[in-house]
Residue, then its C-alpha position, 0 to 999 in steps of 0.5 A: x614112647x620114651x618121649x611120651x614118658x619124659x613128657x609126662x614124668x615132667x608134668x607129673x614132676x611140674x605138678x608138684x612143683x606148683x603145690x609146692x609153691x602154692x603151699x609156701x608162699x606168702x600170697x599177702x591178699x587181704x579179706x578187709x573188703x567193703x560190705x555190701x550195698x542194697x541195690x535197686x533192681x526194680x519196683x517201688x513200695x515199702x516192701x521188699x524181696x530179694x535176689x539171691x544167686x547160685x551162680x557156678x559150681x556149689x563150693x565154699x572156696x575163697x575167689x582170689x581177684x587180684x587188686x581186691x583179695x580173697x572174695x568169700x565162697x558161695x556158701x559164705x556169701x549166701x549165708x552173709x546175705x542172709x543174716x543181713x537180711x533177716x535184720x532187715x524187717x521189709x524183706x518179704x520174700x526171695x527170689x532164688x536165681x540159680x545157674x549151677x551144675x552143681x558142687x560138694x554136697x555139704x555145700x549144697x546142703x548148708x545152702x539148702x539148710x541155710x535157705x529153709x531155716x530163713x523162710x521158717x524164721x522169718x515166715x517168708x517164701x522162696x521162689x527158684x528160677x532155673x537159668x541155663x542149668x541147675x542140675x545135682x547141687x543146683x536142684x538140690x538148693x532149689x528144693x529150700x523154695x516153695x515153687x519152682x520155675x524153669x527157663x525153657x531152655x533148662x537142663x536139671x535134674x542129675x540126682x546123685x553123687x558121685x565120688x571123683x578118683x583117678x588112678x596112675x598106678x601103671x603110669x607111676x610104674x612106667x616112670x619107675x615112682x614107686x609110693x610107699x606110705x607109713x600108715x597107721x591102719x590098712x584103710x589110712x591111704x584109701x582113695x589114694x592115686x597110687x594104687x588101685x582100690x580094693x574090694x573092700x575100700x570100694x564097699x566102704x566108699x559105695x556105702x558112704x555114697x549111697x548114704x548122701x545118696x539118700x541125703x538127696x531124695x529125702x530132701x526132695x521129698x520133703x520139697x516136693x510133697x506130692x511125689x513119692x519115694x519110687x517116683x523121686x527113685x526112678x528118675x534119681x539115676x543120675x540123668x539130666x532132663x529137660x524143664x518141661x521133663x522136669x515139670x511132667x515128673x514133678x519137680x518143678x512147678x512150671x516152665x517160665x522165665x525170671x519175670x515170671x517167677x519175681x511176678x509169682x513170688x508177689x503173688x504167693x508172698x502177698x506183696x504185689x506192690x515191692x521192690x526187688x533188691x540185690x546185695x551187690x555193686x552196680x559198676x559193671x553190669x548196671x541193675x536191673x533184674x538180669x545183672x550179672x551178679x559176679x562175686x566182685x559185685x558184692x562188694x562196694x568199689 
């Protein structure tokens, strides 16, 4: 047992070494990258749609690439996209190819928002094809398409939210760490790991949730039209589904592949002569309508 604790008051003392570290040292990485490139992915014609990815988690996080710098998050990423986009007169429609279980719920809701104010603006559609997962924030971005498709072999649905914690009061004890914060109100350190929650911190922590809980079927009542609240309701508690699950209760619009929702986007768009363009950099996986588009790709080599 002694053991046991020796081990983890040095990981727990490890820990805030590395935090230390990280926070104080200068990491030197540059954000002066190249701009994106407009590659080819398929087609020909004057008129063009364009491939958007939510790959892995929803966040705005910078990716730190050795050799390259710090590549911007998603949200940043899918809003730059955007804005050149718009500018671009022949874009006609998106294909929104999303593979994620999720993320923050600000993030996905600035990419949603993002998305609908585009197709608005620029009075153009948005088909979404499910890849292995889009599930909770993945769901939650796809509700800015039109139509929605899903690969066979999907898992979606995971409406919710929920509020990470993790608490190591006993093990603090244990250790003989002891916290002892100022605080300028009794509610200053809620959430905090060295202690257990109260009842009334819990309260106002299951009110916020509910809140963005709401936030979440609001959306996907305005995206899809023709459930109800109590429809929306009773499958919003938390559980994963499969496509054809998804298709049954609604939320999607059909089980298929990616080709076959790049064909219905030509076909709700009304632009069955284009070419489907991506903003990446062909180097490491070539270009064509499954490449993989990881961060790195945005950027010209």
């Amino acid at each position: 047992m002694k053991a046991l604790l020796r081990i983890a008051a040095a990981l727990l003392l490890a820990g805030i070494v590395a935090g230390l570290l990280a926070a104080c040292s200068p990491l030197g990485l540059s954000n002066n990258l190249p701009p994106f490139r407009e590659v080819l992915l398929q087609g020909e014609g004057d008129d063009k749609f364009l491939l958007i990815d939510i790959d892995g988690p929803i966040s705005n996080d910078p990716l730190l690439v050795s050799g390259l710098g710090v590549l911007p998050g998603m949200t940043a990423r899918v809003r730059q996209e955007l804005e050149i986009a718009y500018e671009d007169r022949s874009i006609r429609g998106i294909l929104l190819r999303i593979n994620s279980p999720g993320g923050t719920i600000t993030d996905s809701d600035v990419i949603y928002h993002s998305l609908v104010e585009f197709k608005r603006s620029k009075n153009i559609k948005i088909v979404a094809s499910m890849g292995d997962v889009a599930a909770s924030g993945g769901l939650y971005v796809a509700m800015a398409a039109d139509e929605i498709y899903a690969h066979p072999t999907t898992l979606t649905g995971s409406i919710g939210v929920m509020l990470p914690h993790i608490e190591y009061a006993e093990l603090m004890d244990k250790l003989g760490i002891r916290s002892d914060p100022v605080v300028s109100g009794k509610l200053k350190d809620m959430e905090t790991p060295y202690r257990q929650r109260t009842p009334e911190e819990a309260q106002i922590l299951q009110q916020i949730v509910n809140q963005q809980f709401e936030q979440f079927v609001k959306v996907i009542l305005e995206s899809r039209r023709r459930l109800t609240s109590d429809q929306v309701r009773a499958i919003a508690d938390g559980r994963v589904m499969s496509a054809q699950t998804a298709k049954e209760q609604g939320l999607i619009d059909g089980v298929g592949y990616l080709d076959d929702a790049y064909k219905r986007l030509s076909q709700v768009a009304g632009f069955p002569t284009n070419r489907l363009v991506r903003y990446a950099n062909t180097w490491r996986t070539g270009s064509n309508i499954y490449s993989n588009t990881f961060p790195i790709e945005l950027y010209n080599n």
